[in-house]
C-alpha positions in Angstrom: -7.9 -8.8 17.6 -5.5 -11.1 19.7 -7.3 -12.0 23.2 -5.3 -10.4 26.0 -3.3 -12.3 28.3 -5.2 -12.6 32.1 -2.2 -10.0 33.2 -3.5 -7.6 30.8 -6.8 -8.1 31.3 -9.3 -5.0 32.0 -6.9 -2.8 30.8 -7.1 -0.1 28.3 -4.6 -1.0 25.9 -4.9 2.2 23.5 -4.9 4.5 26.1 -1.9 2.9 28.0 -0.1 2.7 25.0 -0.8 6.5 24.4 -0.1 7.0 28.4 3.2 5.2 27.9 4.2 6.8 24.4 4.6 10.3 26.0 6.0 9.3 29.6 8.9 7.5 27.9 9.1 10.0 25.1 8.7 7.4 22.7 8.1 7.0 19.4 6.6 4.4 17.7 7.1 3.1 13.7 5.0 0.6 11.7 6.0 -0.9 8.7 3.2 -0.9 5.8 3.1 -4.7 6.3 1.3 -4.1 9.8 -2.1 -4.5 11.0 -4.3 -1.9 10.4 -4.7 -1.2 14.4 -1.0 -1.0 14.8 -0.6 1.5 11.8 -3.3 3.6 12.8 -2.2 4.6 16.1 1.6 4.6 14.9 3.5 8.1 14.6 5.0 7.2 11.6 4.1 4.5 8.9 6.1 3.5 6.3 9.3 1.5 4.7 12.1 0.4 7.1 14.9 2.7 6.1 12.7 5.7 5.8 11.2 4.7 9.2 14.7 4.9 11.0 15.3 8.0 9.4 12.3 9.8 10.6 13.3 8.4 14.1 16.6 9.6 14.2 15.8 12.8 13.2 13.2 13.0 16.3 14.1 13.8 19.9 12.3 10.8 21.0 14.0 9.1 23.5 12.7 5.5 22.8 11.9 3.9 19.3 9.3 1.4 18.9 9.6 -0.3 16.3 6.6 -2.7 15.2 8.2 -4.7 12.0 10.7 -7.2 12.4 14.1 -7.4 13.7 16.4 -6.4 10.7 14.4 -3.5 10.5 14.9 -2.4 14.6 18.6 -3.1 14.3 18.7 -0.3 11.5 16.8 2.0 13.9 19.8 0.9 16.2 23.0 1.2 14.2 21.5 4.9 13.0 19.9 6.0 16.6 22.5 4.2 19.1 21.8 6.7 21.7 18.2 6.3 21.5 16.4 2.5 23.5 15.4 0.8 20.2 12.4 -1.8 21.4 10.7 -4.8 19.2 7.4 -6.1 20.5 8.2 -9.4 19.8 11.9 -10.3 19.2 10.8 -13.7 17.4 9.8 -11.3 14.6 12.4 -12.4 11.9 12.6 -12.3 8.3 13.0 -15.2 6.0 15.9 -13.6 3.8 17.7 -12.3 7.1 17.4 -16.1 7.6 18.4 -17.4 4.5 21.6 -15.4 4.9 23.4 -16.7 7.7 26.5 -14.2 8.6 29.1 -17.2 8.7 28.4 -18.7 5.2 28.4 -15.1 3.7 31.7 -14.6 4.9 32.3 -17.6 3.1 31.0 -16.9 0.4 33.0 -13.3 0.1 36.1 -14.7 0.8 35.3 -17.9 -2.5 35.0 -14.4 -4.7 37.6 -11.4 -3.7 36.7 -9.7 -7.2 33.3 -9.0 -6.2 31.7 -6.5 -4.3 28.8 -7.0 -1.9 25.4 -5.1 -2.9 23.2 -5.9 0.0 19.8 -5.6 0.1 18.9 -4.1 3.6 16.8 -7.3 4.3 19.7 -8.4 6.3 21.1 -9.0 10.1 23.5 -6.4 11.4 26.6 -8.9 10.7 25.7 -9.0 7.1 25.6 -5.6 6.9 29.2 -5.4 8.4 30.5 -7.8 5.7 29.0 -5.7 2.8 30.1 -2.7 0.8 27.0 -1.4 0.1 23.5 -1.8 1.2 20.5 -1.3 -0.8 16.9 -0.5 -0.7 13.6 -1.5 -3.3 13.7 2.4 -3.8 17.3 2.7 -4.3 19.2 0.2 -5.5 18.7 0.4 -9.5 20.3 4.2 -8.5 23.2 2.3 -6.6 23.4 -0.2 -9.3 23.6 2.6 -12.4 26.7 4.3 -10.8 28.9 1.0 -10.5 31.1 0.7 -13.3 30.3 -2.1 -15.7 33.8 -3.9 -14.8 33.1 -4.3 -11.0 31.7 -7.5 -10.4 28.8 -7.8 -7.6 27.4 -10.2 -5.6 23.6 -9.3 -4.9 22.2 -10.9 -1.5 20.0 -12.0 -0.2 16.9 -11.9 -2.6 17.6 -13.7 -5.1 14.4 -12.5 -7.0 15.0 -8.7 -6.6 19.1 -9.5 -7.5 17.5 -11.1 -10.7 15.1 -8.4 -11.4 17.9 -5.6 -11.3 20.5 -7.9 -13.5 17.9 -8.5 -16.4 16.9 -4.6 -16.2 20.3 -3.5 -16.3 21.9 -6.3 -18.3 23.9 -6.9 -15.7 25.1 -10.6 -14.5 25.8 -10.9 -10.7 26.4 -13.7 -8.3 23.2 -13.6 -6.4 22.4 -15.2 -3.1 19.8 -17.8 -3.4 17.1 -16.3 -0.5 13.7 -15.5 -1.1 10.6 -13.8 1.0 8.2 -16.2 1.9 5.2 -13.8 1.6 6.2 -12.6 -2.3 7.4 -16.3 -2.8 3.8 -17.6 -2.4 2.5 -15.5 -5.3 -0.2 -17.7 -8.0 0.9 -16.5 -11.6 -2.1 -19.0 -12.2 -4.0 -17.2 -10.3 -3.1 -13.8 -10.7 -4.1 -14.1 -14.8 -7.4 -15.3 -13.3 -8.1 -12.6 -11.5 -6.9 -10.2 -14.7 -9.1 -12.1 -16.6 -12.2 -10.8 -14.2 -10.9 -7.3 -14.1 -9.4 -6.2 -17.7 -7.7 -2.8 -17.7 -6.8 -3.0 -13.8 -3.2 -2.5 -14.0 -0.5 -4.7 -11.3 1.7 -3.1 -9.2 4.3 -5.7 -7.8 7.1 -5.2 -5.4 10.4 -6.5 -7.0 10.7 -9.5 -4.3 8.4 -11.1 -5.9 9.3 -14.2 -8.7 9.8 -13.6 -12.7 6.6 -14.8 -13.1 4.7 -12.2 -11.5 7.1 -9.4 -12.2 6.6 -10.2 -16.0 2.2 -9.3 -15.9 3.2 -6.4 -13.6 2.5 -2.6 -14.7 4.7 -1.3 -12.1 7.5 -2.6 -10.0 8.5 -1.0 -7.4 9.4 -0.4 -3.2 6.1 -0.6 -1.0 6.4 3.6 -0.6 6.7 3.4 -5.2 3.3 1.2 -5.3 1.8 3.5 -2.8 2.5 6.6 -5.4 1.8 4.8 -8.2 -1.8 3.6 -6.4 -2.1 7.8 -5.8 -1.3 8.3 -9.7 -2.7 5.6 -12.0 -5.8 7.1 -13.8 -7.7 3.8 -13.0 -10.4 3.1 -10.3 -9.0 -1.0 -9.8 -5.2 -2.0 -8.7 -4.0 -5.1 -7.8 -1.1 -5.4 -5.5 1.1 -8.0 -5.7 2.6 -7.4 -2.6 2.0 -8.1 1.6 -2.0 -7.3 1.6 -1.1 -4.8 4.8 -0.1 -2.3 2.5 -3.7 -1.6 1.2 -5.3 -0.2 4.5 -3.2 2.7 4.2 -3.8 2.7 0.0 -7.9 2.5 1.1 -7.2 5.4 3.7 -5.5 7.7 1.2 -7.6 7.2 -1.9 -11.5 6.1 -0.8 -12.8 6.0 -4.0 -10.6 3.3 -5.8 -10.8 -0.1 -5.4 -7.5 -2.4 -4.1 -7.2 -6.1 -4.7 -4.4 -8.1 -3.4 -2.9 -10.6 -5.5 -3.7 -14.2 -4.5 -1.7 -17.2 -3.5 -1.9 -20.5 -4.7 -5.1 -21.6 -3.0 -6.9 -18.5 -4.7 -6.9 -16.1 -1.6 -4.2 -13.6 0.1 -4.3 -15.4 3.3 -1.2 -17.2 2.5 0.6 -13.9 1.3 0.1 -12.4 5.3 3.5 -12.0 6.4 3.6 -14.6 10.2 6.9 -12.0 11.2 4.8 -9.0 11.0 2.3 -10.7 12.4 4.1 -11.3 16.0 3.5 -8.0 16.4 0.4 -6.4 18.5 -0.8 -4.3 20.8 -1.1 -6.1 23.8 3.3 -7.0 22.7 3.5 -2.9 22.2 1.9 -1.9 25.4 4.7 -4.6 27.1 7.5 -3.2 25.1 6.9 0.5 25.8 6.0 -0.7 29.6 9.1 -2.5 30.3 11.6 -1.3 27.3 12.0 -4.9 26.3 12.8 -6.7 24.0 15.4 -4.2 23.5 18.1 -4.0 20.7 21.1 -4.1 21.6 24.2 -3.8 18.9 28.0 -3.9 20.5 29.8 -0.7 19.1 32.2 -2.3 16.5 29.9 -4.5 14.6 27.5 -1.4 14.7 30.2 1.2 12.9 30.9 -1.3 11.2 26.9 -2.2 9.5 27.0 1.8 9.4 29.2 2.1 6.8 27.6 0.3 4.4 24.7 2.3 5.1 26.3 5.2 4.8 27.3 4.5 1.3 24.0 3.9 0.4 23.0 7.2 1.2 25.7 8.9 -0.3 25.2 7.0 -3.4 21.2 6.9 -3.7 20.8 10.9 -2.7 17.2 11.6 -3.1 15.5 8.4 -3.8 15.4 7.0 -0.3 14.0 8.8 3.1 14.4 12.5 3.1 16.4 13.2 -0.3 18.6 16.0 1.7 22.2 14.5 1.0 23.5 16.1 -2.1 23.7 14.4 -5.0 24.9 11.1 -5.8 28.6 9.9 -5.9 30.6 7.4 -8.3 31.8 4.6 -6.9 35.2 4.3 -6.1 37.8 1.6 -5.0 38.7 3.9 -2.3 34.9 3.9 -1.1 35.1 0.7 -0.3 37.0 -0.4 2.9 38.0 -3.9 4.4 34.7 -5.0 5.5 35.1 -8.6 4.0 
């Protein structure tokens, strides 16, 4: 556990935390890539978009949100009346990074035919240039119900973008980010550890390269390898994904056996994301103490990211948070507004 700063020092950080969650009628979100201490005392655990969900449909009064910044802004553009807080605001992403709002503008305006499919792995200003934002879980729905005409530009994971255009036989224009953390990957080593357990299938999220994607079993969102760990008739997985993931996979299922795929030096220690990682509880007791960091998103460019979320839902239906929109929609030129 991170040593406690000397201000902090003698204090109970569980039960403060606990004392704080009800006195500021807060509730508090981890992402599957957090440590296990942070899940286990969280109210809700789970994928970003399903996370901001669960908190919007709460009366909470304050969101805490332990994952990274992209994910808190989402919290933020679908709970603006709630006080959306990040334990550490340096908690980034490396596609959100990769993606930098002015050069996708850019980029937009260099190909006026194209619509912009969005992975939600984005900043708020992204979000307010695209057309429609997608999830692991939902975009091959989105991507099905665009007519083979439209031309798309897929940002910013180039790996996932990829993944969806050979599946679908689909070309698009895809933005050249990556995720550190799935990036780092061994396909080297990953055959080595096959090799030691034959018959144990690999689950892989779809951020991850070709070359691990092509010796996976399933691909799918962090919430689709946890169902498929729950279903697969095996005792052995390996999980090609951010190793954070397994604590709640051990908790659910005691009597299988989870391995996390290794980097290039043989281990998984490379394949920790450092964003989650900001976060802790000493940074959550401060957050819920103090209500900062706090997200704050001026009104425009929030309606604005909002609509693109909004088609999301209306297009994925069932297949991301609740499932209680209705069924999906085709998509239309008249769907689409101005938001290039």
């Amino acid at each position: 556990m991170t040593s406690q700063p000397a201000s902090l020092a003698g204090l109970d950080i569980r039960a403060e935390i606990e004392r704080l969650r009800k006195e500021r009628k807060a509730v508090i979100l981890a992402h599957y890539y957090q440590s296990p201490e942070i899940q286990d005392l969280a109210d809700f655990v789970g994928d970003s978009l399903e996370l901001s969900r669960k908190a919007a449909a709460t009366d909470a009064e304050v969101i805490a949100f332990c994952g990274v910044k992209f994910m808190a802004e989402t919290a933020k553009i679908l709970s603006p009346q709630k006080i959306v807080v990040l334990p550490d605001m340096e908690a980034g992403c490396s596609l959100e990074d990769s993606c930098p709002p002015e050069k996708f503008r850019a980029f937009r305006a260099r190909h006026p035919d194209h619509i912009a499919l969005t992975y939600i792995n984005c900043s708020t200003e992204v979000k307010a240039l695209s057309d429609i934002i997608v999830t692991s879980s939902s975009a091959e729905t989105i991507l099905a119900q665009i007519p083979p005409e439209q031309k798309i530009i897929f940002g910013p994971d180039r790996h996932l973008g990829g993944y969806l255009a050979r599946k679908f036989n689909r070309p698009m224009l895809l933005w050249p980010g990556v995720c550190i953390v799935h990036e780092a990957f061994s396909e080297t080593e990953l055959l080595k550890l096959k090799a030691q357990h034959p018959g144990a299938p690999v689950a892989a999220h779809p951020e991850c390269p070709p070359a691990i994607i092509d010796h996976a079993d399933y691909v799918g969102s962090t919430s689709g390898i946890l169902n498929f760990a729950k279903d697969f008739p095996g005792d052995t997985l390996i999980v090609a994904t951010e190793p954070h993931i397994i604590h709640q996979m051990e908790k659910t299922l005691p009597d299988k056996h989870f391995i996390g795929a290794p980097g290039a030096d043989g281990n998984c220690n490379c394949n920790i994301c450092p964003y989650m990682a900001l976060n802790t509880l000493e940074k959550l007791y401060v957050a819920l103490r103090d209500l900062q960091p706090r997200i704050e998103i001026e009104e425009g460019l929030r309606l604005a990211a909002k609509k693109s979320l909004d088609r999301m839902l209306e297009m994925a239906g069932g297949t991301v948070g609740k499932g209680d929109l209705g069924g999906a929609v085709m998509l239309s030129r008249q769907m689409l507004g101005s938001n290039r």
